[in-house]
N, C-alpha and C positions, 0 to 999 in steps of 0.2 A: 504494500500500500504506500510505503514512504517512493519507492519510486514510478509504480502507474500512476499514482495523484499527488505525487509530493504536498504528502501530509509531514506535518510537525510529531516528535514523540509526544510533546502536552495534548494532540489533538486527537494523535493515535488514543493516548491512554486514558483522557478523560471519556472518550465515546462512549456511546451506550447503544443496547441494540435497540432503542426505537430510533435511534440515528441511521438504521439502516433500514430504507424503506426498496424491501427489493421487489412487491408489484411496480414501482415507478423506475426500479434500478439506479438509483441516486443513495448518495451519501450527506448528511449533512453535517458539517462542523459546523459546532455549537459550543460559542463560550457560557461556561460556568463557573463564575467566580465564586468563592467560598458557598460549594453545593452541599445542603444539607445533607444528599445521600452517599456522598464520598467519605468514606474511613480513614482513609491514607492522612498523615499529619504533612504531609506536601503535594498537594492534590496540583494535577499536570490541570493544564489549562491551555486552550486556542490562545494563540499571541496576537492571530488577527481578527478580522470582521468574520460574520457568520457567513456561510456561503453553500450553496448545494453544489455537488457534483455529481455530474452523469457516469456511467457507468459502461453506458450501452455501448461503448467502444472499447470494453476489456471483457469479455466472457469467459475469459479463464478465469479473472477476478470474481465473478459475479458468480459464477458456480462453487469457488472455491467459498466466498463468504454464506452462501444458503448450507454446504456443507457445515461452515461451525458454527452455523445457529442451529443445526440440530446438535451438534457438541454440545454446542452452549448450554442447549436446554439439560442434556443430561449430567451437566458439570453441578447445574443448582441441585440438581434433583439426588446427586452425588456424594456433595460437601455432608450434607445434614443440616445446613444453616439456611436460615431467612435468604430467597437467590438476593442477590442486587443487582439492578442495572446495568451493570459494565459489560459493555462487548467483549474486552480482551481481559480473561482473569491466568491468574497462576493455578500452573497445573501441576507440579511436582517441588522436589527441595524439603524447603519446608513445608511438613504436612497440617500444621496449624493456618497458614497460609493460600491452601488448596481452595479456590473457587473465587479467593478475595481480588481485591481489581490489582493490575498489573501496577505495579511503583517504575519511575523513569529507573531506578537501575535493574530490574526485574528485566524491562522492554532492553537495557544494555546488554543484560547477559546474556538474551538470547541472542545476540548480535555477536558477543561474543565468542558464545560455545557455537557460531556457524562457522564464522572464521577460523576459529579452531578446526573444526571438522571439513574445511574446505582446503585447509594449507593453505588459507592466503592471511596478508596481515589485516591488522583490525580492524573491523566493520564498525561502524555506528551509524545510528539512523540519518544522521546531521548529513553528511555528504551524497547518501542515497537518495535525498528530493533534490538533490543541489539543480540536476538538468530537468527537472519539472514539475517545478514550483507552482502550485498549484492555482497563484494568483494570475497564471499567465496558460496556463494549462488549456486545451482546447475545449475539454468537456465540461468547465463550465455552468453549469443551468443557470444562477440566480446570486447573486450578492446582493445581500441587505446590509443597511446602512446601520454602521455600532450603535447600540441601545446602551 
């Protein structure tokens, strides 16, 4: 996602799945400042304006995310806790941790144990939207103006 829509990690990991509206195939970032339903004591946040993005010109994308929202669903149903929100939770490591929403270094390691697993040097999300940036991105649908 950081490089088909050069998304941010605060935007990755604050998302939630009613951000993902996949009858419309669109993505929404959505700033959330101090969100009541966030646990994290450094809760990731959009740095920019809200914006929708289309989809309809990634279908490996789109197939792949209807895939982990059936994960998803069985992650809540998994934990044993109240589900939350979050589109992207932690799924191993720490098992007190399991199902809870993803922390920016949570979203680093897995950047890291790819690169690791890839033999190449280190990944992080930051360079991966570098070539498209989502505010220049073709797909697009909709920007609204900061509230």
């Amino acid at each position: 996602m950081f490089t088909e829509l050069g998304l941010r990690a605060g935007e990755l990991g604050q998302m939630k799945t009613e951000d993902y509206k996949s009858e419309d195939d669109l993505i929404e970032v959505v700033r959330r400042h101090n969100d009541p339903e966030d646990p994290r004591k450094r809760q990731p946040n959009a740095k920019t304006f809200d914006r929708k993005i289309s989809l309809k010109e990634s279908p490996l994308l789109i197939e792949t995310l209807d895939e982990w929202m059936d994960v998803r669903d069985d992650i809540d149903f998994q934990s044993g806790r109240n589900s939350n929100p979050f589109m992207f939770v932690n799924l191993a490591r720490d098992p007190t941790m399991y199902g809870m929403p993803m922390s920016k270094t949570a979203i680093d390691d897995v950047f890291r144990d790819a690169s690791r697993a890839a033999g190449v040097r280190k990944l992080t999300p930051h360079p991966m939207r570098s070539g498209t940036s989502s505010r220049n991105h073709p797909c697009i649908a909709f920007s609204a103006p900061r509230i």
